[in-house]
N, C-alpha and C positions, 0 to 999 in steps of 0.2 A: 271511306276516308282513312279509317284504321289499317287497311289493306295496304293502299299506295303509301303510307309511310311508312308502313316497315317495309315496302320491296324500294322506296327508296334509299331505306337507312341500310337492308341490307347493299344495293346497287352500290353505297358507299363506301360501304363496310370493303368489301371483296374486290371493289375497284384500288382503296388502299393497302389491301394486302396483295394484288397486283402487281402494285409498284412495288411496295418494298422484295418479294418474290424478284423482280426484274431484277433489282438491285442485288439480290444474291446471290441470282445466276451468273450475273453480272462480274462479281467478284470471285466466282468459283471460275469461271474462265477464263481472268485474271490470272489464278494458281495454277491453274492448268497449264499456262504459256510461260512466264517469268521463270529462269534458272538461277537467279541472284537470291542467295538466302536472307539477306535484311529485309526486300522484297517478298520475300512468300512469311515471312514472320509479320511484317508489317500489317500484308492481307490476312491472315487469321487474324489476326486480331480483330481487321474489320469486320470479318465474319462474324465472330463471335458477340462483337457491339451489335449487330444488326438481328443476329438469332435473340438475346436479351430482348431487343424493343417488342418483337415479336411474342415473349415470353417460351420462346423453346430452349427451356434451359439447361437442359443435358447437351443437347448439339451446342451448343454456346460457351460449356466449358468443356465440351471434345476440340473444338476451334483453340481456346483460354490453352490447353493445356500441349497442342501443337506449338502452336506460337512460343508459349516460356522455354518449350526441349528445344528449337530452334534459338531464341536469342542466349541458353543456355551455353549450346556450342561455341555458338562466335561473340560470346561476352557483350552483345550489345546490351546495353541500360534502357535502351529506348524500349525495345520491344517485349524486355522482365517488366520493367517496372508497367507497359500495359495491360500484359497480362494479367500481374497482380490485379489490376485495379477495376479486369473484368471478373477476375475469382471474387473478389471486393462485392464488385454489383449484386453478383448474381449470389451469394449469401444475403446481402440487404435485402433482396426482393423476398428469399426463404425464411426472413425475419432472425436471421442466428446472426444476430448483434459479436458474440465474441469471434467467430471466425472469419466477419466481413470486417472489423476492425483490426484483426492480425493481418491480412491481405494489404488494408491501407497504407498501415502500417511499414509492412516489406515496402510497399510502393516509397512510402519518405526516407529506409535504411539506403534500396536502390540510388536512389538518385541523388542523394546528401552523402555516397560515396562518392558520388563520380560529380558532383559536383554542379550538377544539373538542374536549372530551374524551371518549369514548363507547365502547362494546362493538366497532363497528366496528377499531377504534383499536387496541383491546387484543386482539383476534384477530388483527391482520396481527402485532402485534409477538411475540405468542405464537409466531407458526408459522414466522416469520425465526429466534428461535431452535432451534426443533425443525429447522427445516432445516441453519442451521449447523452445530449438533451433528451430523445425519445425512450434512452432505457432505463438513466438513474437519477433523472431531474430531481426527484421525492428523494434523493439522501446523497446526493455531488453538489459539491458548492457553484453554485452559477459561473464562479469565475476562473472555474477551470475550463467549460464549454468556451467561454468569449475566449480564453486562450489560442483553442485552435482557429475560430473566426479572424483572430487577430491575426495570425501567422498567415492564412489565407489571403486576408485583405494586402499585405504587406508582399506577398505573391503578385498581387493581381496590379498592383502597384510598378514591380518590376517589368510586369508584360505588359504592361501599361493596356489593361482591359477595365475598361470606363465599365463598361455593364459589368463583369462580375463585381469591381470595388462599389458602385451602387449596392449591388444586390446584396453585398456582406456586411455594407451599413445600414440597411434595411433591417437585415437577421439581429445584425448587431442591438440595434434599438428594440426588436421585437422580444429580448433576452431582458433588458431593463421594464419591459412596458409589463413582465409576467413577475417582476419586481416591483412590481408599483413606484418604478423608479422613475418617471415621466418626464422629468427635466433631463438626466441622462441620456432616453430615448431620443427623445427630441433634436440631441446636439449628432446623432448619429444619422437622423432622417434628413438633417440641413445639409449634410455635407454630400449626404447621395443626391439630393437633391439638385447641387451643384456639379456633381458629375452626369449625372443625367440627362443625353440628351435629345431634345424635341423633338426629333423624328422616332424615338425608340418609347411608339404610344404605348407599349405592354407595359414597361418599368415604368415607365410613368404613372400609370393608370395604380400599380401595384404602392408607387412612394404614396401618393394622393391618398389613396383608401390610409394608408398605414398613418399619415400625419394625420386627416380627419376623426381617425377613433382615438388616437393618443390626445388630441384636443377637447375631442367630447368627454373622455375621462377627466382632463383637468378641467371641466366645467365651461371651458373657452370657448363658448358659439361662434365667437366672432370667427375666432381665425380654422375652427373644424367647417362653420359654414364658407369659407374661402377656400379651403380644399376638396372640399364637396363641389363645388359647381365648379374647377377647375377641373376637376376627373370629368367631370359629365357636359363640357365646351367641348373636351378633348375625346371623348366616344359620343354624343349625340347624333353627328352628321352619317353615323354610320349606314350604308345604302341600303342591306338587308334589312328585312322589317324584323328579321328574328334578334337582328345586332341591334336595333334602334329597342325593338320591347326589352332586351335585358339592361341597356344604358337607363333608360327610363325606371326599371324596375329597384335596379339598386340605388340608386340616385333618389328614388323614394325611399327605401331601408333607412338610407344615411339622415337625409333629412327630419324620419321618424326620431333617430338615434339625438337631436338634436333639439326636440320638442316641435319643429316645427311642423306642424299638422298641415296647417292646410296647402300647403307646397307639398306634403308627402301623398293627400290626398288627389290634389293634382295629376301627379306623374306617374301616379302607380293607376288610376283611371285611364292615363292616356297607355298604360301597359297594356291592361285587361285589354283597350281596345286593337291593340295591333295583335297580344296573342291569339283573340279570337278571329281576328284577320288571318291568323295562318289556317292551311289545313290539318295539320296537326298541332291538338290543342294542347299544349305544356298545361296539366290542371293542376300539378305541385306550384307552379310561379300564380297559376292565377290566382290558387288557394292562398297563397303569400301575398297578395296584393291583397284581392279582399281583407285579410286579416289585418291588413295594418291600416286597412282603410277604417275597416269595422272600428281597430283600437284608438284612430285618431279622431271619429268621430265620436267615441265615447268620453274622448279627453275633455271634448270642446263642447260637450252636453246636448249634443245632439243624438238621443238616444235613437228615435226611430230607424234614422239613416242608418245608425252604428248596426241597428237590428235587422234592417235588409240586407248590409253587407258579412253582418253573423251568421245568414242565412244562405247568402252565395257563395262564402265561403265554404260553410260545410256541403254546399254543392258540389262543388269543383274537388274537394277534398274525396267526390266520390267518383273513381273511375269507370268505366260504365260495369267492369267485371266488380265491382264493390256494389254497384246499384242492385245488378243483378243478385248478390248475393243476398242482399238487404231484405230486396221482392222475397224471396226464397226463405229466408228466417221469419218475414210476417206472414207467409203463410203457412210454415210448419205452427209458430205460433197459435195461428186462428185453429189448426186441427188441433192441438194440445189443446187447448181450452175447450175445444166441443168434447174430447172427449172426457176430459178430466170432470166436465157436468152429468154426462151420463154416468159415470163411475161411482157421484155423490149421489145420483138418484140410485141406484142398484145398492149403494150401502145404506142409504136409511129404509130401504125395504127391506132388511135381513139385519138389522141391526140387534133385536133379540136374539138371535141363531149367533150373531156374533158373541155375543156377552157371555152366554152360555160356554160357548166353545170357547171362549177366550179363559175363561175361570179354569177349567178343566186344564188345559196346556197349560197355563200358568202352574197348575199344581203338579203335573208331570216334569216341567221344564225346572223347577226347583229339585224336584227330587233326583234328578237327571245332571242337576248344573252343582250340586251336593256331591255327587257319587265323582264327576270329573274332575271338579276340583280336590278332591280328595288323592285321585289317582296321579292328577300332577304334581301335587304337593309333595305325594310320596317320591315320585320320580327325579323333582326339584330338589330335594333333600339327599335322596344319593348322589344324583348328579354332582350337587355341591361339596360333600363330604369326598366322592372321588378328587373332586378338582384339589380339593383341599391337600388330601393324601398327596397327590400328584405334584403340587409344587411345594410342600415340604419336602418330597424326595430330592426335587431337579436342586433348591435351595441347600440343600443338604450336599447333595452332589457339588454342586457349584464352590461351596465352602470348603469341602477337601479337599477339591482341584485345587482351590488358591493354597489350601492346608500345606497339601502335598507341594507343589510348586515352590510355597515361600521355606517350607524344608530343606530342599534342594536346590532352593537358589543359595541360600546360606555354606551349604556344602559346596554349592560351584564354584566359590568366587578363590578358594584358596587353588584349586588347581587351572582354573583360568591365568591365575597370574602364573602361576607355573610353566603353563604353555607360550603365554603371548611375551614372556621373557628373554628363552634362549629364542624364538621366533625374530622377535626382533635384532639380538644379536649377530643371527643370521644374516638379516637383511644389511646389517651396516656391514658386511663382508663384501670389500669393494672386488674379490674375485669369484664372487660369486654368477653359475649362467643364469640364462637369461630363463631355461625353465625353471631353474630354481629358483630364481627370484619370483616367479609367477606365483609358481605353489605355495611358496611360505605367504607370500600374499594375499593368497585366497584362505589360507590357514588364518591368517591374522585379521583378516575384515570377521571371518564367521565367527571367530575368537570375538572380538569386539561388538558383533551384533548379537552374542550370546549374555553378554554383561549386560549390555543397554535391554534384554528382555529379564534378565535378573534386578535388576533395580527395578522395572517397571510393575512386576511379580511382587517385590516386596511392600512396592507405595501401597499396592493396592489390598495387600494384607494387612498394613498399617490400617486402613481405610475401614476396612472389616473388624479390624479389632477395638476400632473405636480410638486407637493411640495416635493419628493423625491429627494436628488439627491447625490450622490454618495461621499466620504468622502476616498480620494486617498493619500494609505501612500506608502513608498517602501520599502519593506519588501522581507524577501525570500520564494515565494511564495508554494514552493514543502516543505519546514519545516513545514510551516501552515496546511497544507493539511495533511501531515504524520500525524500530531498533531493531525486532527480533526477525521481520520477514525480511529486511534488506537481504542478513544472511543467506538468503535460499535464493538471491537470484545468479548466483553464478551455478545452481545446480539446474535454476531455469533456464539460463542459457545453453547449458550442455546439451538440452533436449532442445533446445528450440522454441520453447516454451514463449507464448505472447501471455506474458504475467503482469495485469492490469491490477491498481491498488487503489483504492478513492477513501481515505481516511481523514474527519474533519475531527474537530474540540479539540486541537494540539495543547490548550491552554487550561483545557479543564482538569480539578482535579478528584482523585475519586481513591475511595480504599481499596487494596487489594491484595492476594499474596503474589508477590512477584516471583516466583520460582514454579506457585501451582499454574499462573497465564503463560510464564516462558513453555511448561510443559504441553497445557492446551494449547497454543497456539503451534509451535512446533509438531505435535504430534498430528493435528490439522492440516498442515501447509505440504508437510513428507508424505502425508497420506494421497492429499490431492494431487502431485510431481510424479508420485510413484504410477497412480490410475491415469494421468494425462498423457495420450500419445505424442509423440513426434512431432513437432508443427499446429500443438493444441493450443489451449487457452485457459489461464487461470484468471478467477475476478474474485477480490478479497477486499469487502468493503466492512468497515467500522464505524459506529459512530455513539453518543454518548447520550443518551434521552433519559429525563426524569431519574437521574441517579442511578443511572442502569447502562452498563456496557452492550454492545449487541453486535455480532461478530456474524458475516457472511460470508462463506468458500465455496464459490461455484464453478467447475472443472467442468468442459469439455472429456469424452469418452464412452467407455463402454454403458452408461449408467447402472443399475440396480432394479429388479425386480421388484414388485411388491413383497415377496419373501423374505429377499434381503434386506431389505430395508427395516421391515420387522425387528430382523436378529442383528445388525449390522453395530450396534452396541453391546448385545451380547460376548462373553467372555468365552475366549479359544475361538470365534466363530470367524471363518475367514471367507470373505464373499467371492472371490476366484480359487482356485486352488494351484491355477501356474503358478499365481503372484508370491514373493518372497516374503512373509509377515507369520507373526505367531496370535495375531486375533485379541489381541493384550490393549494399546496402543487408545485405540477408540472405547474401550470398554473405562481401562484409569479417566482419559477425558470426562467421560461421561459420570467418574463419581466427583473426579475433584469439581465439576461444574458445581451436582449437585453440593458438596460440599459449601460454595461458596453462592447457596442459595437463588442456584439460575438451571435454568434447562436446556435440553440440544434437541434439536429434532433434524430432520434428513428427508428429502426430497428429491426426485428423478425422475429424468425420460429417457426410457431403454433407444440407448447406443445414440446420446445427444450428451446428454450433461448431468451432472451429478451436484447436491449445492448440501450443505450442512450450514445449519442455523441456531446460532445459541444467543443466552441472554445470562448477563450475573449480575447482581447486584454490589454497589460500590460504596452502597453504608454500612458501615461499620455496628450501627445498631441492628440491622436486620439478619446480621450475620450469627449465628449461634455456634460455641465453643469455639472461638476464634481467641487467638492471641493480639493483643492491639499494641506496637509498636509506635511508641509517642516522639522517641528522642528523632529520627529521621520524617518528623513531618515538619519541621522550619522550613521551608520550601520559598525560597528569596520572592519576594514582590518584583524582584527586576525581574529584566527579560532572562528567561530559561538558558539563553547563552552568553551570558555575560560571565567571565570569569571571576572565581571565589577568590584569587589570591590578588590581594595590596601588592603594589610594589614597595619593596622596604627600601628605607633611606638609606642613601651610598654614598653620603657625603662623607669628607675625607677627615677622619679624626685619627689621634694616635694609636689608640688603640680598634683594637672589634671585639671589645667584651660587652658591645651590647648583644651580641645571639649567644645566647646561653644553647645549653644542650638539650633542654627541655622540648624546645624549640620546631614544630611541624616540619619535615622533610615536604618538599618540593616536587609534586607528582604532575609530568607535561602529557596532557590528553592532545594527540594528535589524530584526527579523527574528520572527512568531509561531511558524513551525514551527521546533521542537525541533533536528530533525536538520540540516535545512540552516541556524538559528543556528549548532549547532557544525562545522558542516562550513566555515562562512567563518570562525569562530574560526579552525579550525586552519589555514588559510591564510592569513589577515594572521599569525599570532601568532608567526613568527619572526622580520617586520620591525617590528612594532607593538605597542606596549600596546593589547588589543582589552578594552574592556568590553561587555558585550551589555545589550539589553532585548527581550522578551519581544511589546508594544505600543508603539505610537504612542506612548500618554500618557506611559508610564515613558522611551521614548528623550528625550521632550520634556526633561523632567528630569532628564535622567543631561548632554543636551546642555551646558542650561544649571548644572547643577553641577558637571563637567571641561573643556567648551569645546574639543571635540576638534581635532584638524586634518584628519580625515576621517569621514565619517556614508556608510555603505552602507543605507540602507533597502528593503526591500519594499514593494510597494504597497498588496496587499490585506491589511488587519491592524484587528483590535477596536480600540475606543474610539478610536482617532484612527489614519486611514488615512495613506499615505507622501506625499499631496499635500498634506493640511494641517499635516504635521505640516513640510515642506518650506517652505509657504508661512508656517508661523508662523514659522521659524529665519529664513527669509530675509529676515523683515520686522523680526527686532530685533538692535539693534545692537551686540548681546553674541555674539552666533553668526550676523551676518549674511555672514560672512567665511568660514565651512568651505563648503569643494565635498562635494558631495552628488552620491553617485550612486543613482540607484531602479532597482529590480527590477521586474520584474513579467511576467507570463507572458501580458499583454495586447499581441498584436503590432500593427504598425497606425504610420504616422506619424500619425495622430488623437492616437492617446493619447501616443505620443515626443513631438509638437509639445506637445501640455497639458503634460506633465511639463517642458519646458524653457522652456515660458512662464512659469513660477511659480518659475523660479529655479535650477532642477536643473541640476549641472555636465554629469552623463552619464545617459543614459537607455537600459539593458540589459535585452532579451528574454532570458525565459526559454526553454527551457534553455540555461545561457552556458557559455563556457569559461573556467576559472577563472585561467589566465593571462591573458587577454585581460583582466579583469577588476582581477585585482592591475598589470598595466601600467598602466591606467587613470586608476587612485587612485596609484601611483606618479607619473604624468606630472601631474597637478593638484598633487601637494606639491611638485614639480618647479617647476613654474609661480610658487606661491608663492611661494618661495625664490629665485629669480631677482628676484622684486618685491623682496625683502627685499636682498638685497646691493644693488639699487639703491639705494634710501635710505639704506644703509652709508655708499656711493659719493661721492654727490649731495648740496653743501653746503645748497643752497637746491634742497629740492624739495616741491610742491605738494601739497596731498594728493588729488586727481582723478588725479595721475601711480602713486599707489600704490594706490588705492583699488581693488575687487573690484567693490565695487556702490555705486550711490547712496547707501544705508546707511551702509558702510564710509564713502564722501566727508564726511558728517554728521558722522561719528562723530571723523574726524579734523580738522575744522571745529571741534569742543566743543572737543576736547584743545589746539588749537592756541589759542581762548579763553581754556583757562585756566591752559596757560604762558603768553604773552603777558601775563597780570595777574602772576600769582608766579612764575614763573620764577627772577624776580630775586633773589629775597626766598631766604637761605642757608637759611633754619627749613624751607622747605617739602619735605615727604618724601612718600614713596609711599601713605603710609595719606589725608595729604590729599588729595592726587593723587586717589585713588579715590572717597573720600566725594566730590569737585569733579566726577568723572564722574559717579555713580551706577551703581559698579558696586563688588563685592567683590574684594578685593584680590588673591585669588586668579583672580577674571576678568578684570578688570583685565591681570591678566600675561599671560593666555593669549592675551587681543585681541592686544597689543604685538604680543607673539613672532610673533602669526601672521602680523602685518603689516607689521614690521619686523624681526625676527628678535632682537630687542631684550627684555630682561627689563623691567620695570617700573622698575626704578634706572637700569639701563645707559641707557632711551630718556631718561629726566629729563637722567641729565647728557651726550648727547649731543645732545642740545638747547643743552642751556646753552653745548655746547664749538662746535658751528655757530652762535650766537649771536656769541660771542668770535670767531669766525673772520670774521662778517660786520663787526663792530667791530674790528679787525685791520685790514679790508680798507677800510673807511671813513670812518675818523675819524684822529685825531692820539693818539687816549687814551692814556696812558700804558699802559702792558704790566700791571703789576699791578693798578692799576686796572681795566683790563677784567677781569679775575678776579672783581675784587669784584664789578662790575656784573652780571657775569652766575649771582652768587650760591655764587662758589668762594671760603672764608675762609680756606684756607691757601692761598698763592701757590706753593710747593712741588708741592703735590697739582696746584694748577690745572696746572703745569707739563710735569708728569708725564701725567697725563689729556692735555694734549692734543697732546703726543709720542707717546703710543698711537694717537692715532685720526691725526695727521697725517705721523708720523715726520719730524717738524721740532718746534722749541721754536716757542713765541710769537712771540721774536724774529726769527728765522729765516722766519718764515711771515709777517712782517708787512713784513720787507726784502725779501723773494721779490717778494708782491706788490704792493709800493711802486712 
């Protein structure tokens, strides 16, 4: 019996590799005839799907990687993006999660260029989520998976494919039912349910099962036994006996699942009988039946029966090669025991000769086991003493190196800058060639990467000497972080790079040093871009447990040896020796962790993937010699991006002596990502009123509706990017006057020079230091304000002398127009004032201020009291007189006003200067 089924399983086996063989000859003769290149792309491809089913999967991506060089040439989308999507496959199958999700991936860039919606499309995004689910379910929020299920179903929608949107509301529910979400579940199985239909008995059979367990979890017999016998109406008639015993057999399962015993005992009875009906006996199913026959007879306290079917189960559970083995073990058995009896008769007949003999070797074996351990001890004791020698030497060494290194990094820095000065000078020489510009820019990168290993030499001598010590604010530690990898995706794009991020607890908050994470993390992220090749794969996962950060960098590439990995924190120690690094980098990582009472460890498989693992602690008690910074932990209850600044009242009074000079400058964070907008909130927002915007467009209008006194933007940003949105502020003369600084993670003097030709005060690579940064913007309002007490100062001064930009010069050209007409004139007030500009009167004040430090009233009658002063110095006029003329009606006030500003009367200032 055993015979005939396997020569018919294999008759079967080889009958369908047969056909599919036929099929690929089939296709290869295809290729062989068609001269149309869409056509021979099109057929590798099919080849290649066909080699996959087959599992030959080198000939499948030799097919894969024909196909892409042909739809390569003639730009077809149709035949890249298949190919991808057979690169895709055939990683899924080799289990390499990150380079079968880059593949998918090109496949949705392909087609969402050209605009393209198809089956292709909707299988890559299908299987990104199938794979997310299977690689980081345990720390990816579920509802990042249903994301792409949901983009899928909304495909399948468009091609209006009833089975795949079935089978994505299936998934979909199967997503909540691992959530114990079962009301959720449930609203996803109805609507498959309704697309489903009655001739398509697989998806049926598949909704059935999936409603019946989601109802037996909520307790619901009624309606899980109504989908039970609906699945088993809908396969019972099945004609083969082997299709009738598995309808029968699970249809008992279900009913088991349900409590209903004696129906499960039933159908799994009428199983056993047809499996034994076949020639070949499935004895896992019949095993399976017994056993739930056994368990439902034991429910219902019918022990005996339970106890025959406990008994044919473990039958069946035995294949005849397991019987056989059984036989074979009880008869080694029965010779063990004969002899193990003769063995205790031979030893109680010498059992004297033993004792004797036994006393004797016991007293040689001490005196024996005395002398060795003696010998080892000695051995163990130099051994240890050597080691000992040995890593005070290496420690000793290790400490001069840093000795010697933080020596001469102190000496480096002054002729560093020496070089990278006229270097640069150089470079701004617009007649400079094009080799020269090369050279000096290889001069000035290594210049540059010689500092960043100078600073890193020095942390780490700090570190050694014990003068480091850590500077603990509380902050939201998963914003920071968002914040600092954004930066490195445009160096992941350069390469190509598929840089995957899965970061949850946006809202938690935790202590930390924020300069020592910017450094760990950074010096992590370069590390893994530098070791990942061309078209690799970065996966950098965070998440926040028990008061504890915990940090994930897994890279595609060459991996690390066990060796390396050893020394791979070691200081100086550089694991390729092509690669450009000074061995520094990983080693500071590795103390500041320690530092902040966490550990890193390092993981690999040679020429697959490389991953580093670290953990730090986020209490602030656990941490030892830490600094604890109190004042920036107010950390708002609202939501994380809700802006710090009130809008102040702008209603229309005579004067605007309510803003004093005391008064917070007005810093606009212009910024699309989330985390790093509030991460620069929370760093202006203990010297500044900060309001944020979100784009371009919105900063544009938040600009011109407060008229800030400093604008930080990003570059890369929707609807209006940070250059135009710079080049529009700087060309109107409502907001031609704030310094502006841009971000951007585009390095390069190319893109610093664009950014400062269109007007930008500062132009900062990303990833920055966020001091360096607030300096900045401090030394520009700095700047301002120094203009501004000059015109305080200065009776007659020009407005080119105060002026920021061309702009600004215009702007106080108008103003100085249309004092010059009314000035004189006592009626004219600040609302004219403004309508005579064409600005609102609340912008109006903010130009002033920003350019004279002056409110809107204050500059009017400091006009009018330099006026009087130049009339003073001029003429004969009588004293009150000049009052009038310069539009002061009470001679009093004029008096008073210009003993403020001169500390002399009229008179006094007009005998001074006589």
């Amino acid at each position: 019996m055993r015979f005939f089924f396997i020569f018919f399983l294999l008759l079967f086996h080889y009958t369908h590799i047969a056909a599919q063989n036929h099929k690929i000859d089939s296709l290869k003769e295809q290729l062989y005839i068609v001269n149309n290149p869409d056509s021979q792309g099109t057929i590798q491809n099919q080849l290649s799907t066909e080699h996959i089913r087959i599992r030959e999967l080198d000939t499948a991506e030799s097919y894969a990687h024909q196909a892409l060089s042909v739809g390569i040439k003639i730009s077809n989308p149709i035949i890249i993006s298949e190919s991808y999507l057979n690169f895709g496959n055939i990683n899924y199958i080799k289990w390499k999660a990150p380079e079968a999700i880059a593949y998918y991936q090109k496949v949705d860039s392909v087609l969402f260029k050209n605009n393209i919606i198809n089956i292709t499309l909707l299988k890559s995004k299908y299987n990104i989520g199938n794979l997310l689910y299977r690689e980081v379910q345990d720390s990816l929020d579920l509802t990042k998976i249903k994301k792409y299920f949901t983009e899928v179903l909304d495909i399948a929608i468009q091609l209006k494919d009833t089975i795949q949107q079935s089978n994505t509301h299936i998934r979909l529910g199967d997503l909540h039912v691992s959530k114990n979400e079962y009301d959720k579940a449930l609203t996803y199985y109805n609507k498959a349910e309704l697309l489903t239909k009655n001739n398509d008995s697989t998806s049926l059979a598949k909704l059935y099962w999936a409603l019946a367990n989601v109802y037996a979890k909520k307790n619901d017999k009624v309606n899980s036994r109504n989908y039970i016998y609906k699945r088993y109406n809908l396969v019972k008639d099945k004609k083969e006996t082997n299709a009738k015993a598995h309808a029968n057999w699970v249809h008992g399962h279900l009913l088991f699942m349900i409590e209903d015993y004696k129906q499960a005992i039933h159908h799994h009875e009428l199983s056993i009988k047809l499996y034994e009906s076949l020639k070949y006996k499935d004895f896992g199913r019949l095993a399976g039946a017994s056993d739930v026959i056994y368990k439902s007879y034991e429910k219902t306290g019918d022990y005996k029966k339970a106890f025959d079917f406990l008994k044919k189960a473990m039958i069946y559970n035995d294949s005849a090669v397991s019987i056989n083995k059984r036989n074979k073990v009880e008869e080694l058995e029965t010779k063990y025991q004969t002899e193990k009896k003769e063995q205790e008769i031979a030893l109680l007949k010498s059992q004297k000769e033993l004792a004797e003999q036994q006393k004797k070797s016991q007293r040689n074996l001490y005196m024996g086991g005395m002398g060795i351990t003696t010998l080892v001890g000695i051995f163990l004791f130099v051994l240890y003493r050597n080691r000992q020698k040995t890593n005070k030497k290496l420690k000793k060494l290790d400490k001069a190196k840093s000795h010697f290194f933080s020596n001469i990094s102190h000496e480096l820095r002054t002729p560093l800058t020496l070089i990278s000065g006229p270097i640069q000078n150089k470079l701004d020489d617009k007649n400079l060639t094009d080799k020269d510009r090369s050279d000096f820019e290889l001069v000035l990168n290594n210049s540059n990467r010689i500092s960043e290993l100078v600073n890193q030499l020095l942390d780490i001598s700090k570190i050694e000497a014990g003068s480091m010590t850590l500077s603990l604010q509380k902050v939201h530690p998963m914003q920071q972080i968002n914040a600092i990898i954004k930066d490195f995706e445009y160096a992941t794009g350069l390469k190509n790079i598929n840089f995957l991020t899965y970061i949850n607890n946006h809202e938690e908050e935790g202590w930390l040093d924020r300069d020592a994470v910017h450094k760990i993390v950074t010096n992590l992220v370069s590390n893994a871009i530098k070791y990942t090749p061309e078209n690799g794969s970065i996966i950098f996962n965070a998440h926040i447990k028990k008061h504890k950060l915990f940090i994930d960098i897994k890279n595609t590439g060459d991996g690390l040896t066990k060796e390396q990995r050893q020394l791979v924190f070691k200081r100086f120690y550089q694991t390729h020796s092509e690669q450009s690094g000074s061995g520094v980098g990983l080693a500071l990582v590795n103390e500041l962790i320690k530092l902040h009472e966490g550990n890193i460890t390092v993981d690999s498989r040679l020429n697959e993937w490389t991953s580093f693992n670290l953990s730090i602690s986020l209490d602030k008690k656990s941490i030892k010699n830490a600094k604890v910074i109190e004042d920036n932990t107010n950390i708002d209850n609202t939501s994380p991006y809700q802006n710090h600044y009130e809008v102040t009242n702008t209603s229309s009074n005579k004067t605007d002596t309510d803003h004093t000079n005391e008064e917070l400058p007005i810093a606009l964070i212009v910024e699309d990502n989330k985390d790093l907008n509030h991460l620069l909130q929370e760093n202006f927002k203990n010297h500044y009123k900060v309001i944020s915007a979100q784009d371009g467009l919105e900063g544009y209008e938040l600009a011109l509706q407060y008229i800030p006194d400093i604008i930080i933007s990003d570059i890369m940003m929707p609807k209006k990017d940070g250059i135009e949105l710079t080049n529009e502020l700087k060309n109107d003369e409502r907001t031609s006057h704030i310094p502006i600084i841009l971000l951007t993670a585009k390095a390069g003097e190319e893109n610093e020079l664009s950014g400062l030709q269109i007007g930008a005060d500062e132009y900062i690579t990303k990833p920055f230091n966020q001091k360096i940064l607030t300096t900045k913007a401090s030394n520009l309002i700095t700047i301002r304000k120094k203009l501004q007490l000059r015109y305080s100062q200065e009776v007659i001064l020009t407005p080119k002398d105060i002026a920021i930009t061309p702009i600004d010069e215009n702007f106080l050209n108008k103003v100085q127009k249309v004092l010059d007409k009314q000035l004189i004139e006592s009626s004219f007030s600040v609302e004219e004032f403004s309508k005579a500009i064409g600005m609102s009167r609340m912008q109006l004040h903010r130009k002033l201020k920003a350019l004279t430090g002056l409110t809107s009233s204050e500059f009017v009658r400091s006009q009018r009291l330099k006026l009087a002063a130049q009339l003073l110095q001029s003429s004969d006029t009588n004293i009150s007189q000049v009052g009038y003329a310069v539009g002061f009606n009470d001679h009093s006030y004029f008096t008073k006003c210009f003993k403020e500003m001169y500390a002399c009367t009229p008179t006094e200032y007009a005998i001074k200067d006589s």
